[in-house]
C-alpha positions in Angstrom: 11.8 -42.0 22.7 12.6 -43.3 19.2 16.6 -43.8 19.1 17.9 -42.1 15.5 18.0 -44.0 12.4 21.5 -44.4 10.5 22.5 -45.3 7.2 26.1 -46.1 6.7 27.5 -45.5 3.2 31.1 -47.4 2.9 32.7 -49.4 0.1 34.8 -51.7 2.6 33.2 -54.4 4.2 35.1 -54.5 7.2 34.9 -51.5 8.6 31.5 -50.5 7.5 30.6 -54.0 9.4 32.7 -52.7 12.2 30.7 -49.0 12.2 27.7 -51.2 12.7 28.8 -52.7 15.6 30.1 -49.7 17.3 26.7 -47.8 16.4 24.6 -50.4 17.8 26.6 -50.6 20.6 25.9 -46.5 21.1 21.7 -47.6 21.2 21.4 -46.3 17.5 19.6 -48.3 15.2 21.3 -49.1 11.8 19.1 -48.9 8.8 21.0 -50.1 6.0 24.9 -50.9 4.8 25.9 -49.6 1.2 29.1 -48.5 -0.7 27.6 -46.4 -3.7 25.9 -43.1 -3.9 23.3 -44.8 -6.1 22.3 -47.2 -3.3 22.5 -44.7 -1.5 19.7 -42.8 -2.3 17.8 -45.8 -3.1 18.0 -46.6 0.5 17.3 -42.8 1.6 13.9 -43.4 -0.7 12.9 -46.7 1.5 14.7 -46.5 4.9 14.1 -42.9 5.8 17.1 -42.3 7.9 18.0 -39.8 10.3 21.6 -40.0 9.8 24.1 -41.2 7.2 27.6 -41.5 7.7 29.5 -41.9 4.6 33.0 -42.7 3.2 34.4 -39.6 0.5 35.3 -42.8 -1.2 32.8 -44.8 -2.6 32.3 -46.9 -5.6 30.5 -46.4 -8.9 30.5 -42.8 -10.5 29.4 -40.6 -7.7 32.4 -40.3 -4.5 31.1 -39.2 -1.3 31.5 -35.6 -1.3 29.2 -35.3 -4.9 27.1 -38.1 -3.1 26.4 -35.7 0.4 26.0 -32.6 -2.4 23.0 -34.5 -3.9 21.6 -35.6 -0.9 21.7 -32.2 1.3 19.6 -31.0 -1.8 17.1 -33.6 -2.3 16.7 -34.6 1.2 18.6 -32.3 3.5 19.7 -35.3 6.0 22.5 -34.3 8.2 26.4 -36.0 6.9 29.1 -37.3 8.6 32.0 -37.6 6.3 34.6 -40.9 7.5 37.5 -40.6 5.6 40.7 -41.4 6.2 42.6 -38.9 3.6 43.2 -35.4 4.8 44.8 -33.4 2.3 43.3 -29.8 1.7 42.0 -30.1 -1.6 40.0 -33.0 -0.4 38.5 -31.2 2.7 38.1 -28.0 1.3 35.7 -30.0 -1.8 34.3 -31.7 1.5 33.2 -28.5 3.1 31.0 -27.1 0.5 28.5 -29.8 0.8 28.1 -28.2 4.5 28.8 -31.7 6.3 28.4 -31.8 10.2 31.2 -33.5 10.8 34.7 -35.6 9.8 35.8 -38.2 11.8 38.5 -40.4 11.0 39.7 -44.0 10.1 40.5 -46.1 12.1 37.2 -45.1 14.3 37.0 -45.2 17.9 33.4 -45.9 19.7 34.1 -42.8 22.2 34.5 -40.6 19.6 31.9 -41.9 17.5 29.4 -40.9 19.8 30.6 -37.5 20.6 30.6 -37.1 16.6 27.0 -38.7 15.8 25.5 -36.3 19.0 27.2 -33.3 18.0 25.9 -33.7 14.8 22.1 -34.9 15.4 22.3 -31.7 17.4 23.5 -29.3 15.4 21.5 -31.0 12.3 18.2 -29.9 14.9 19.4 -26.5 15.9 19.5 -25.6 12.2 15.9 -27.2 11.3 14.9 -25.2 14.1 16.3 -21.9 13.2 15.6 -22.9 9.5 12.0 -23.3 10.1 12.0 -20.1 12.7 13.6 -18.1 9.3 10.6 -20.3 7.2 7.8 -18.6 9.4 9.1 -15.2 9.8 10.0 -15.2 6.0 6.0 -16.0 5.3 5.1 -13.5 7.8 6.9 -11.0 6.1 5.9 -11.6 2.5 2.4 -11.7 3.6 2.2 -8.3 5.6 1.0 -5.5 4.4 3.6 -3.2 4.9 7.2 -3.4 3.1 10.0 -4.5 4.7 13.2 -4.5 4.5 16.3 -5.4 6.0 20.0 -4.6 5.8 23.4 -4.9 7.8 24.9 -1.6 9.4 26.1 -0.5 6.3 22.8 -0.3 4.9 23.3 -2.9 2.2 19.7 -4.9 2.0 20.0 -8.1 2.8 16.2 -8.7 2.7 12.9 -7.3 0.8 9.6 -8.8 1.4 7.2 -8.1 -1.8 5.5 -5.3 -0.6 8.7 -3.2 -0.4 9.7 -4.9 -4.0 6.5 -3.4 -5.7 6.9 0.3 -3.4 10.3 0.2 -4.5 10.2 -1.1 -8.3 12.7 -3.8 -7.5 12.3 -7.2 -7.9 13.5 -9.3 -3.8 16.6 -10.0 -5.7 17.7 -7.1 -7.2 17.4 -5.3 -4.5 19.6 -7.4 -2.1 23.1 -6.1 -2.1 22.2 -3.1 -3.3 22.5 0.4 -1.2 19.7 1.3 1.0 19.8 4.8 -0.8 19.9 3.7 -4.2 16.6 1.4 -3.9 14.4 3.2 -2.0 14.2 7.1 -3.4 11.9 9.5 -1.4 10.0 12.7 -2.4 9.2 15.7 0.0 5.8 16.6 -1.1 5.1 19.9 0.6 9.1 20.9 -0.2 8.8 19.2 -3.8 12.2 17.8 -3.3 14.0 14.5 -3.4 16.0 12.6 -0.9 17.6 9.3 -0.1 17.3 7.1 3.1 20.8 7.7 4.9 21.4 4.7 7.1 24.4 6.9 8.8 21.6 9.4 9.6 19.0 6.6 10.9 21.8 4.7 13.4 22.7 8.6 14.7 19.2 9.3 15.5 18.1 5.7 16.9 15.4 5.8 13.6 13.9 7.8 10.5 15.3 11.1 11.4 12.3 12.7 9.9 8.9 14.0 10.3 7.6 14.7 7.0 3.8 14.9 6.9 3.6 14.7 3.0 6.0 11.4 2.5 6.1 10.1 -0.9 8.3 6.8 -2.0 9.2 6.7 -5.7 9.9 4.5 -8.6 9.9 4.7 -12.6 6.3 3.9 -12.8 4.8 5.8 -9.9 4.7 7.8 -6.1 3.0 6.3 -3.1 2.3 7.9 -0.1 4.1 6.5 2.7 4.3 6.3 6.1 8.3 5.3 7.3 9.6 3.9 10.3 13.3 2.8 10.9 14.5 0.4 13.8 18.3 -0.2 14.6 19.1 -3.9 15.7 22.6 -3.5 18.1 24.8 -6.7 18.8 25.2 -7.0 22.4 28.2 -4.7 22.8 25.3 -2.0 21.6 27.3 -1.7 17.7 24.9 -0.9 15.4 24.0 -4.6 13.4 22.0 -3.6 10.9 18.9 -1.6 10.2 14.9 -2.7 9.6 12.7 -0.3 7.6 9.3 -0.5 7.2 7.1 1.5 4.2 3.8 2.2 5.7 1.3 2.5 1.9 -1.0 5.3 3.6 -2.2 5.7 -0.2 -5.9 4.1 1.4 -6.0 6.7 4.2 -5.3 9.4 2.3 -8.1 8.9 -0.1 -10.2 8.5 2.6 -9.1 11.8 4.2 -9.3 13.6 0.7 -13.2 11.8 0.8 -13.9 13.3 4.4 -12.6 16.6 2.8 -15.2 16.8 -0.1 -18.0 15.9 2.0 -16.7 18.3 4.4 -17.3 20.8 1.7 -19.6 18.9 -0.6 -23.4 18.3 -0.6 -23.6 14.5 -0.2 -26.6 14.3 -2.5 -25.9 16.2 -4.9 -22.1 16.0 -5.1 -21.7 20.0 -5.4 -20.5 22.7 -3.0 -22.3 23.3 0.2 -22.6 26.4 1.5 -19.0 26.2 3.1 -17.3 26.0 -0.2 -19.9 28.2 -1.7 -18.9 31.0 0.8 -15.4 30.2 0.9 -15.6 31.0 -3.1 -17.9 34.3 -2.6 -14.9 35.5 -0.4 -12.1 35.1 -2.9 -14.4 36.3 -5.9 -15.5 39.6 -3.8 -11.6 40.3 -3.2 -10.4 39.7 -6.6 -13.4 41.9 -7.7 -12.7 44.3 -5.5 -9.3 44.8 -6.0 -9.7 44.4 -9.9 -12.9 46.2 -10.1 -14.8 42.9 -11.9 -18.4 42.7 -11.4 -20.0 39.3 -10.3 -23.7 37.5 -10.2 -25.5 35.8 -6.9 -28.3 33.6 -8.8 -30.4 32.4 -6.3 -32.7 29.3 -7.8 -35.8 27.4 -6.1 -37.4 24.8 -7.7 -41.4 25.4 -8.5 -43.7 23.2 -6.5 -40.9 20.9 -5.5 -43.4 19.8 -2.5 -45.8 18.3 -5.2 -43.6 15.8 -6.3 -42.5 14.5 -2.9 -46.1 13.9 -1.6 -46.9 12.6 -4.9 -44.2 10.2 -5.3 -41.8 10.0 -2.5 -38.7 11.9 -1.3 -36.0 9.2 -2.8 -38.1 10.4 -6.1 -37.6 13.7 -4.9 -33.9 13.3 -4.0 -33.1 11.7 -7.5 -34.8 14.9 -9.5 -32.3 16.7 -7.1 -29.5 14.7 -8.2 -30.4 15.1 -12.2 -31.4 19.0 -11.8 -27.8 19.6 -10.2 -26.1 18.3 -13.0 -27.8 20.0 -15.6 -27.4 23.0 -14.4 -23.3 22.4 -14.0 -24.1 21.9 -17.7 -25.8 25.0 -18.2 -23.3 27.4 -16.4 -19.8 28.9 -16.9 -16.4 26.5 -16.2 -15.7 29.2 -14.1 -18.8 29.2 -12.2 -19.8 27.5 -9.0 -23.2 26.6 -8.3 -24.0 25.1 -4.9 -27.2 23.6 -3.2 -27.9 25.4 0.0 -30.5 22.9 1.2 -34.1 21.7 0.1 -34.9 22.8 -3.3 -32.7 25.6 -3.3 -29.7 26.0 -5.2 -27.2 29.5 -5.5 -25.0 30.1 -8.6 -21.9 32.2 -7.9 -21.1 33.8 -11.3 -17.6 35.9 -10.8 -16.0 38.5 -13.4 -19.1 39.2 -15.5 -19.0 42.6 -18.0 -22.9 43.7 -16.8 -26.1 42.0 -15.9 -26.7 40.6 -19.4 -24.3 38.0 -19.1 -26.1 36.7 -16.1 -29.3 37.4 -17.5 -27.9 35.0 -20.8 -27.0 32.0 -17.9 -30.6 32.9 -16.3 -32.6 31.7 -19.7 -30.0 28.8 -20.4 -31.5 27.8 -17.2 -34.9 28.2 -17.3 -34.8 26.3 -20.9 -32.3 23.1 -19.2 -34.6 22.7 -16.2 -38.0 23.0 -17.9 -37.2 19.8 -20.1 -39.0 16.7 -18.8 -37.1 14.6 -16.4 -37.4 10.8 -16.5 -36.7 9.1 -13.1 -36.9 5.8 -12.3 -39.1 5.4 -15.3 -41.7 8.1 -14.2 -41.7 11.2 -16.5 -41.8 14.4 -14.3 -42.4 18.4 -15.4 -40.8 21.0 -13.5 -39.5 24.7 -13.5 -37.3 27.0 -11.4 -37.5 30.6 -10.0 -34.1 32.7 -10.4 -33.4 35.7 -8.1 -30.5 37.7 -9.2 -28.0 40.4 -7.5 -25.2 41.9 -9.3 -22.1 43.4 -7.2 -21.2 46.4 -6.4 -24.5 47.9 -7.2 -26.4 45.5 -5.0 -24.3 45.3 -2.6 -20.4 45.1 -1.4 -20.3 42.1 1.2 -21.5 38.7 0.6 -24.8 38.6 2.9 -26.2 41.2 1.6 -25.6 40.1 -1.8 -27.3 36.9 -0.6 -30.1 38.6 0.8 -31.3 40.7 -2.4 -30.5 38.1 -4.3 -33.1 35.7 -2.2 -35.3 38.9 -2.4 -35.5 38.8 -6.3 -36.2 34.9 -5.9 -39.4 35.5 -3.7 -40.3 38.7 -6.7 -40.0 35.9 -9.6 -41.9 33.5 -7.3 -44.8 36.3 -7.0 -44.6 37.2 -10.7 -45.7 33.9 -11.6 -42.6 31.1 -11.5 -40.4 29.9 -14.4 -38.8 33.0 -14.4 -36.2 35.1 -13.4 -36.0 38.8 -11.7 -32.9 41.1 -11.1 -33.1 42.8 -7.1 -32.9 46.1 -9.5 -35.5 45.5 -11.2 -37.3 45.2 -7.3 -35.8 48.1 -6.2 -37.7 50.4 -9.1 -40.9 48.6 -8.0 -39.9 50.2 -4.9 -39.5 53.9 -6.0 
């Protein structure tokens, strides 16, 4: 194994030449002999060294102390500081450049070496752990959850970027600050705000809380977050500080809200199914019941659908699906819901009319929207619709028999020639 490189920096002769000698005769190898900063650094530049040992005293403008300062930053080489003056302004100036040692004139060989090993193996200890803090620091920034750190007090002492841009604060600003004070927290089902008590996470060994609805705040927005709180002990078990990681579920939650419309959604189309649909028919039958509103089932079929699909293809077919459910959202009431119950068949809920006529008035507006030509994929297509109507109460009090007549007035516009609509009323006087 290579034996360390030193460079000794001293403006006397003699005992620089001396410090030679005893290095030498340690097994080091001695790279160069200088007494000024300046040549110094020249020789740092060209020699490489593993080590320099250097007087406080030096000649030309720089002394040792601003000397080791200049070098710890450029080249961050491990310093031992010979010196023979001791007073405390002097030492104290010393220890800011974060030397690894002071030995003392006149120099002994025995202690020379205890110094120069001490010091190469502290100076690797510290690369070690600097490079450990290098790695976990990269980790940490490049994770995609925020994290950050603080002593037991719960003053932050570290914020990777994620956090920063949850939190609004910038890595720095946030360090020092209060754990409370930087990351702000919103109960959504409770609508309420709260801080993050570090007292409350050390009592209960993490985030005390199970909040399903978990928003983090800042001045320009609320995420969604998941939260999870660690307490880091000392070996006596104290409490040392706390880690807290912000969990953006902002991703998962969209995708849940997705799997909730399609749940309820007709994934052609993009309107209700016939859960949704139903779920609607329920909650307009009660408010009409308890309010005494009428309502409209509008049961629609497209004429000679089949035609187009064994003419042209279903994906033809499926895009004149598409463009027919949005003209009729176009054609109906904001407070309507029309839904696709499969097929060519598509039901219009029309809640709190006044009498027939106003579904009668959405029943034309639809014939008229549906019977202008369609152009898809470049291919011009004709088609109409068939409307079967029921009115509550007088066709019926409970949803599938509303659905029922109403499908029963479809089949009686069907028969009476298409493109049309027909009231299950007007099928009941047929009847008598």
């Amino acid at each position: 194994m290579e034996k360390p490189k030193i460079l000794i920096v001293e403006d006397e002769g003699l005992v620089a030449r001396d410090l030679e000698a005893m290095i030498r005769n340690l097994g080091y190898r001695v790279v160069g002999i200088c007494s000024s900063a300046e040549e110094a650094f020249r020789l740092i530049n060209t020699r490489r060294p593993d080590l320099i040992i250097m007087d406080i005293v030096l000649q030309g403008k720089l002394d040792g102390i601003k000397a080791a300062d200049e070098i710890r930053r450029r080249h961050n080489l491990p310093i031992i500081f010979l010196t023979a003056h001791t007073d405390e302004t002097t030492f104290q100036r010393a220890k800011v450049t974060n030397p690894l040692a002071f030995i003392h004139k006149p120099v002994e060989q025995k202690e020379l070496l205890t110094v120069i090993e001490m010091a190469l193996y502290k100076h690797r200890t510290e690369m070690k752990l600097r490079e450990k803090e290098e790695w976990l620091s990269t980790i940490l920034a490049g994770i995609a959850d925020g994290v950050i750190a603080t002593d037991p007090h719960g003053i932050i002492t570290f914020m990777n970027p994620v956090a920063a841009d949850l939190t609004g604060w910038n890595p720095e600003g946030g360090l020092s600050r209060r754990l409370e004070d930087v990351v702000l927290l919103y109960d959504g089902d409770k609508e309420i705000s709260f801080y993050l008590s570090p007292q409350e996470i050390i009592d209960h060994d993490g985030f005390p809380r199970n909040i399903p609805n978990l928003w983090i705040v800042n001045q320009q927005r609320k995420t969604p977050v998941e939260i999870k709180a660690s307490v880091i002990r000392d070996e006596n078990g104290a409490p040392a500080g706390l880690v807290i990681l912000l969990h953006n579920i902002t991703e998962r939650r969209q995708h849940e809200e997705e799997l909730r419309r399609l749940a309820i959604h007709d994934s052609l189309t993009g309107l209700p199914n016939r859960l949704l649909f139903f779920d609607r028919l329920n909650l307009a039958l009660c408010h009409g019941r308890r309010h005494g509103h009428r309502l409209a089932i509008l049961m629609l079929d497209l004429d000679h659908y089949k035609k187009i699909n064994d003419t042209y293809g279903h994906s033809i077919g499926d895009l004149l699906l598409k463009e027919v459910g949005k003209r009729l959202q176009g054609a109906i009431r904001s407070s309507d819901t029309v839904a696709r119950f499969g097929g060519d068949e598509f039901v219009l809920l029309m809640p709190e009319i006044n009498n027939p006529t106003d579904a009668a008035q959405i029943a034309k507006r639809i014939l008229e929207t549906i019977s202008l030509p369609f152009e898809i994929n470049g291919i011009p297509l004709l088609i109409t619709v068939s409307i079967g109507i029921a009115i509550f109460p007088e066709d019926g009090e409970d949803r599938e028999t509303l659905i029922t007549k109403a499908d029963l007035a479809l089949y009686a516009a069907k028969d009476k020639g298409r493109n049309c609509f027909f009231f299950y009323s007007q099928l009941q006087k047929i009847s008598d």
